[in-house]
PABAVO-552141 format. One record per residue (C-alpha): x, y, z; residue in three letters; residue number from 1. Coordinates in steps of 0.2 Angstrom, whole numbers. Example, Ala and Ser with C-alpha at 12.3 -4.5 7.8 and 13.67 -1.06 7.14 Angstrom:
<atom X="62" Y="-22" Z="39" rest="Ala" nr="1"/>
<atom X="68" Y="-5" Z="36" rest="Ser" nr="2"/>
This chain:
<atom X="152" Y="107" Z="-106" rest="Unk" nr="1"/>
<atom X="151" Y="88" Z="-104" rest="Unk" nr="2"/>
<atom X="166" Y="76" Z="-111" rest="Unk" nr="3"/>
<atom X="162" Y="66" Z="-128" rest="Unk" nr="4"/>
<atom X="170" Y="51" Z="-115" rest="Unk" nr="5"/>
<atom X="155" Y="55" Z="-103" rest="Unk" nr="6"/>
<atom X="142" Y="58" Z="-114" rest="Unk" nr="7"/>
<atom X="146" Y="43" Z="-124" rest="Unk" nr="8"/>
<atom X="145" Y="33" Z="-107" rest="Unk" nr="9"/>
<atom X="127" Y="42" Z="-103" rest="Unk" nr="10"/>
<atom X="121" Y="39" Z="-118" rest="Unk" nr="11"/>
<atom X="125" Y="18" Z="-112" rest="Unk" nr="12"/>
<atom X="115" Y="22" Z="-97" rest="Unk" nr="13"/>
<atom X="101" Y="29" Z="-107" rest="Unk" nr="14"/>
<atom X="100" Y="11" Z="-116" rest="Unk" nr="15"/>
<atom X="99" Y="2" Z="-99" rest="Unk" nr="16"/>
<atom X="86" Y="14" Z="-91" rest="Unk" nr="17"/>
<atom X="75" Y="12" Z="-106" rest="Unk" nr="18"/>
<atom X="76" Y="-8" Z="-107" rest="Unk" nr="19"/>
<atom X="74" Y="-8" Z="-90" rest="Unk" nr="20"/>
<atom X="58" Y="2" Z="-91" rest="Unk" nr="21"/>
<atom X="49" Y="-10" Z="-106" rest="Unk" nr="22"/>
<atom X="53" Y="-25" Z="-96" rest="Unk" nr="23"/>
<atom X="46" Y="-19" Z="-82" rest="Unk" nr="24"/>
<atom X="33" Y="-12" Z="-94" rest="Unk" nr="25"/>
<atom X="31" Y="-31" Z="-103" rest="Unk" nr="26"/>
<atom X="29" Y="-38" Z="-84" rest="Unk" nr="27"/>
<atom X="17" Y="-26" Z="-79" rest="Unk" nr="28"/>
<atom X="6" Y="-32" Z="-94" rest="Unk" nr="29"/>
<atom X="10" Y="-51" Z="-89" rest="Unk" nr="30"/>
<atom X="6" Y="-49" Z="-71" rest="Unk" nr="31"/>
<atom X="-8" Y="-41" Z="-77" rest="Unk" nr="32"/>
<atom X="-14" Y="-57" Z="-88" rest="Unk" nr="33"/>
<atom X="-13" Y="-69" Z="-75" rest="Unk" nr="34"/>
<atom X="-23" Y="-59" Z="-63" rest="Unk" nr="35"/>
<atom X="-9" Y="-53" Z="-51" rest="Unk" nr="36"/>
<atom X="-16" Y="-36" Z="-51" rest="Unk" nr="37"/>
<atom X="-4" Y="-28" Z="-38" rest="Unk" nr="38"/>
<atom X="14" Y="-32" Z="-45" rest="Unk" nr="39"/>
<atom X="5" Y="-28" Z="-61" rest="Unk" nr="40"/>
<atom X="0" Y="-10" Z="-51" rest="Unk" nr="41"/>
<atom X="17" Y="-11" Z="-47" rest="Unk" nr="42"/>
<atom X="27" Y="-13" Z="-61" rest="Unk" nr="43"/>
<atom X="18" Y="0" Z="-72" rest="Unk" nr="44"/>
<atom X="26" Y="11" Z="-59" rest="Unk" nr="45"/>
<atom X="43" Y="3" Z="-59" rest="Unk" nr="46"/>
<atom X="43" Y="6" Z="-78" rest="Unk" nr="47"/>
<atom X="36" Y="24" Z="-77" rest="Unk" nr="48"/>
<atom X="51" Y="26" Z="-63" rest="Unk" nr="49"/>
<atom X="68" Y="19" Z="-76" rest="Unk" nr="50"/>
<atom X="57" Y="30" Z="-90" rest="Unk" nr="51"/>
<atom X="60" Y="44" Z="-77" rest="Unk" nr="52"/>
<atom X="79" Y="39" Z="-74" rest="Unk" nr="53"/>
<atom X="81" Y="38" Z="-92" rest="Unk" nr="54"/>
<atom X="74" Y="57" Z="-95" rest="Unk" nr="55"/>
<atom X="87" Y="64" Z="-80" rest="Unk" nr="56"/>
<atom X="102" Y="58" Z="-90" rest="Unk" nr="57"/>
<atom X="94" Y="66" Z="-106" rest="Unk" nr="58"/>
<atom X="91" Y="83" Z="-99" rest="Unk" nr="59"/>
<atom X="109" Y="82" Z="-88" rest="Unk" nr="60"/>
<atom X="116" Y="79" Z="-109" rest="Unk" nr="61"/>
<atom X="106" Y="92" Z="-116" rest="Unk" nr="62"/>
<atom X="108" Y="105" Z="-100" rest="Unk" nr="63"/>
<atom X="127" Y="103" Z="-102" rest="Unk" nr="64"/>
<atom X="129" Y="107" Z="-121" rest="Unk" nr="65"/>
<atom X="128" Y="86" Z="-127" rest="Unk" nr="66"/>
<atom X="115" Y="79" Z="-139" rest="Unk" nr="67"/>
<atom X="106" Y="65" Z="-129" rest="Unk" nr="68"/>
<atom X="98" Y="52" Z="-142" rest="Unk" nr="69"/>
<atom X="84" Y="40" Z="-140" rest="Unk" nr="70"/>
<atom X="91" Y="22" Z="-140" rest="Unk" nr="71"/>
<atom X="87" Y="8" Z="-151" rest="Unk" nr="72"/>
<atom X="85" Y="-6" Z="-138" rest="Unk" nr="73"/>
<atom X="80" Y="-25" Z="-139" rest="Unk" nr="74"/>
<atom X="62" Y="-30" Z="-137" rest="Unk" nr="75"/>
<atom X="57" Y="-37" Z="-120" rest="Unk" nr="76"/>
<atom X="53" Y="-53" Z="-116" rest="Unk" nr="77"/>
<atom X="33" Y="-55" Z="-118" rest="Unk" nr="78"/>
<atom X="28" Y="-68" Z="-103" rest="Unk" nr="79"/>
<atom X="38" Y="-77" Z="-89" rest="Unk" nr="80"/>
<atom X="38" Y="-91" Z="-81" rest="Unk" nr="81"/>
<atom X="30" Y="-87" Z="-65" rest="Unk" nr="82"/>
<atom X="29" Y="-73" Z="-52" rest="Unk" nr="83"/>
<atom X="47" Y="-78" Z="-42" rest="Unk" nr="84"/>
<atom X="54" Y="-76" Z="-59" rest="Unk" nr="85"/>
<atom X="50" Y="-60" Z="-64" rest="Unk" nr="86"/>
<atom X="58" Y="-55" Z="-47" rest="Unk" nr="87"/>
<atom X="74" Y="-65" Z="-49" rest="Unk" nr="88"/>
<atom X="75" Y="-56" Z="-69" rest="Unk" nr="89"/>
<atom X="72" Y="-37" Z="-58" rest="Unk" nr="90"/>
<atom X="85" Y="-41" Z="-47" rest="Unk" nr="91"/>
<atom X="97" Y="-46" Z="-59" rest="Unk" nr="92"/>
<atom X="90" Y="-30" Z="-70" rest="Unk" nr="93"/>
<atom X="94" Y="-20" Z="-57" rest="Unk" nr="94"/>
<atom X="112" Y="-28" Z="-53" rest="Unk" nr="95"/>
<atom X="117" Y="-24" Z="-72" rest="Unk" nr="96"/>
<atom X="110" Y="-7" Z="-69" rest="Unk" nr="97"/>
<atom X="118" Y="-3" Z="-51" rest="Unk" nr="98"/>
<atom X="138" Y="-12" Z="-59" rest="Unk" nr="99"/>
<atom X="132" Y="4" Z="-76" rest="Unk" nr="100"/>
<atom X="131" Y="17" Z="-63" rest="Unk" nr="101"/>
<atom X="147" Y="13" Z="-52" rest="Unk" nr="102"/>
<atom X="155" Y="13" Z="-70" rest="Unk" nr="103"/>
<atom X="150" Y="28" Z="-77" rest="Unk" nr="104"/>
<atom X="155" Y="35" Z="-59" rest="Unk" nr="105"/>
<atom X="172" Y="29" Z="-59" rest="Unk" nr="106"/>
<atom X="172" Y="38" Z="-79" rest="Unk" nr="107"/>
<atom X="169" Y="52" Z="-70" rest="Unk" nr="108"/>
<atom X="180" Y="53" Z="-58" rest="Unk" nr="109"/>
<atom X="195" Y="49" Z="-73" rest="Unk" nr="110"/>
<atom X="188" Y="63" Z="-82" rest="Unk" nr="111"/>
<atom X="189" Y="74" Z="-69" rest="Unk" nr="112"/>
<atom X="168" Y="78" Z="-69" rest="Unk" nr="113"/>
<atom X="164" Y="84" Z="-55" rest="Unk" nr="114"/>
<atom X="146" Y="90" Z="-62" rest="Unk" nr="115"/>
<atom X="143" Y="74" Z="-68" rest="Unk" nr="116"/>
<atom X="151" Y="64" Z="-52" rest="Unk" nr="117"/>
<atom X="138" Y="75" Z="-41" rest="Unk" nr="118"/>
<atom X="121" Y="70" Z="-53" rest="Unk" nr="119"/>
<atom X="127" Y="51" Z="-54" rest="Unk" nr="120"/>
<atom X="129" Y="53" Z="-33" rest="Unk" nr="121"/>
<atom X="109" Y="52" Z="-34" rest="Unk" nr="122"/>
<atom X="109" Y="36" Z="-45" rest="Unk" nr="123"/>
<atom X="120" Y="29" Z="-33" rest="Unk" nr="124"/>
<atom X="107" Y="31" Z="-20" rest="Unk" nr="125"/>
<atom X="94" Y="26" Z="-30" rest="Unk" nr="126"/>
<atom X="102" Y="9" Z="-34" rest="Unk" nr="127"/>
<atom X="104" Y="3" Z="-18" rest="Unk" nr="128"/>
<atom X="88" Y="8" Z="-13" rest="Unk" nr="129"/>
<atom X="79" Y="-3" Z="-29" rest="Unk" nr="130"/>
<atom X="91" Y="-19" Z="-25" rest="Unk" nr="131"/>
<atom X="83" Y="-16" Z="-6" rest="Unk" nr="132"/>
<atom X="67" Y="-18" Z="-11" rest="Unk" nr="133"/>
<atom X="67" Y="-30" Z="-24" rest="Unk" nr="134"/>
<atom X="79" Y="-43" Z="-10" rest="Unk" nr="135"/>
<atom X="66" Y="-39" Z="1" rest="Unk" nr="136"/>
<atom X="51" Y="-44" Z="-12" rest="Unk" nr="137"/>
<atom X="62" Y="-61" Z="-15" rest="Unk" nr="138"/>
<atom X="65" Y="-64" Z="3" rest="Unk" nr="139"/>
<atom X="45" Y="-66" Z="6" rest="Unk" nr="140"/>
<atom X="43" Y="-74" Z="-8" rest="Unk" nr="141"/>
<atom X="56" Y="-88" Z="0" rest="Unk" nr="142"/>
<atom X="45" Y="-88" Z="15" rest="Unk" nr="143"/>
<atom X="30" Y="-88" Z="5" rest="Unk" nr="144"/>
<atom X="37" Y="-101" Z="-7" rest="Unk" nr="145"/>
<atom X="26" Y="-107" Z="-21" rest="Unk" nr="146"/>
<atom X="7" Y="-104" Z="-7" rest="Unk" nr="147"/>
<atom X="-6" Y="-97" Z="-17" rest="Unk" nr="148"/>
<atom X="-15" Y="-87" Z="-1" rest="Unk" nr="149"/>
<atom X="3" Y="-81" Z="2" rest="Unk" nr="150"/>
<atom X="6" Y="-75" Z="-16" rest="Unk" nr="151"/>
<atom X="-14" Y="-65" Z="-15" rest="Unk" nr="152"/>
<atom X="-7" Y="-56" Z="0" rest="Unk" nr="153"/>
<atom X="12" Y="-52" Z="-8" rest="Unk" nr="154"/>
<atom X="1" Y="-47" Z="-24" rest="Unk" nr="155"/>
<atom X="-10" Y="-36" Z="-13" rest="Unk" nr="156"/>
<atom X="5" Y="-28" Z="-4" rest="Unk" nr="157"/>
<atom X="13" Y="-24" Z="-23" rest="Unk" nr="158"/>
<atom X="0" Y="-16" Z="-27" rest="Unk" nr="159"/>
<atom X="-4" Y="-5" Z="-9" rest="Unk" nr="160"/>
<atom X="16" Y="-1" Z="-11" rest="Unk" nr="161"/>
<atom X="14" Y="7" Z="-31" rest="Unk" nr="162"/>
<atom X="-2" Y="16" Z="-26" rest="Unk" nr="163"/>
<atom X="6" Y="25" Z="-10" rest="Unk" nr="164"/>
<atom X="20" Y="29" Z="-18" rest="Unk" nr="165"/>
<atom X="20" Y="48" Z="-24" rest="Unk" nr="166"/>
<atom X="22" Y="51" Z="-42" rest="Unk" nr="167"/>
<atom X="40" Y="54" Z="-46" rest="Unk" nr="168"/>
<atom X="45" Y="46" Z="-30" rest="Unk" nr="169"/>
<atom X="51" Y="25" Z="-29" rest="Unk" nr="170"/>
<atom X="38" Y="13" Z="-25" rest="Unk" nr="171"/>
<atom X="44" Y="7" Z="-8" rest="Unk" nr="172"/>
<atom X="58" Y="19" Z="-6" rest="Unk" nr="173"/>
């Protein structure tokens, strides 16, 4: 039976999944307007992915005798200012989302959750796994800086790294 202290705590991370997967959602649809049809490939999978995360927490709630909730959660921003943006606001996404995790971890460990300690292990894993990628994406796109032919080819790799990627599986992991 899971804790009211870590259920409240998932339900948090719920929250943050959720937003994180309608701003990738709202990024996709940008990338998308201004012909970036890759990162757009690609974040139509990164939102489907945090939708994914989202649903583990719900079912690890309702598998262990809690009442997950869908979460009221603050509409997206609708554009960006430009391609490097939209990574420098995933990366600092992400950062929020990896500090939740080590959190709700450390919750776990006060309560005494071991079940709950052993399914966030995963999370852990997958957080430094999403900050990997998304430095690397920044690093090229320092190299690249602001070259049109090098953004086509970044675009085109985006878009070769969403479609390879296995359904249910990370996009470059």
């Amino acid at each position: 039976m899971i804790s009211k202290t870590i259920e409240k705590a998932l339900q948090h991370q719920i929250a943050l999944e959720a937003y994180s997967s309608a701003v990738y959602l709202s990024m996709a649809s940008w990338m998308d307007s201004e012909g970036f049809e890759g990162a757009a490939a690609f974040f139509y999978k990164q939102s489907d992915e945090e939708r994914m995360h989202m649903l583990k927490i719900f079912h690890f709630i309702n598998d262990n005798d809690g009442h997950a909730m869908v979460p009221a959660i603050e509409a997206p921003p609708k554009s960006f200012k430009d391609f490097h943006t939209c990574f420098k606001n995933v990366l600092e996404q992400e950062q929020k989302v990896t500090q939740s995790i080590h959190e709700l971890v450390n919750v776990s460990l006060k309560e005494r959750d071991h079940a709950a300690n052993n399914f966030l292990q995963w999370y852990v894993s997958e957080q430094m796994e999403e900050e990997k990628q998304v430095k690397s994406i920044l690093n090229k796109l320092k190299i690249i800086g602001k070259d049109g032919s090098g953004l086509y080819l970044l675009d085109r790799e985006l878009g070769e790294m969403a479609a390879a990627a296995p359904e249910g599986e990370e996009a470059g992991a």
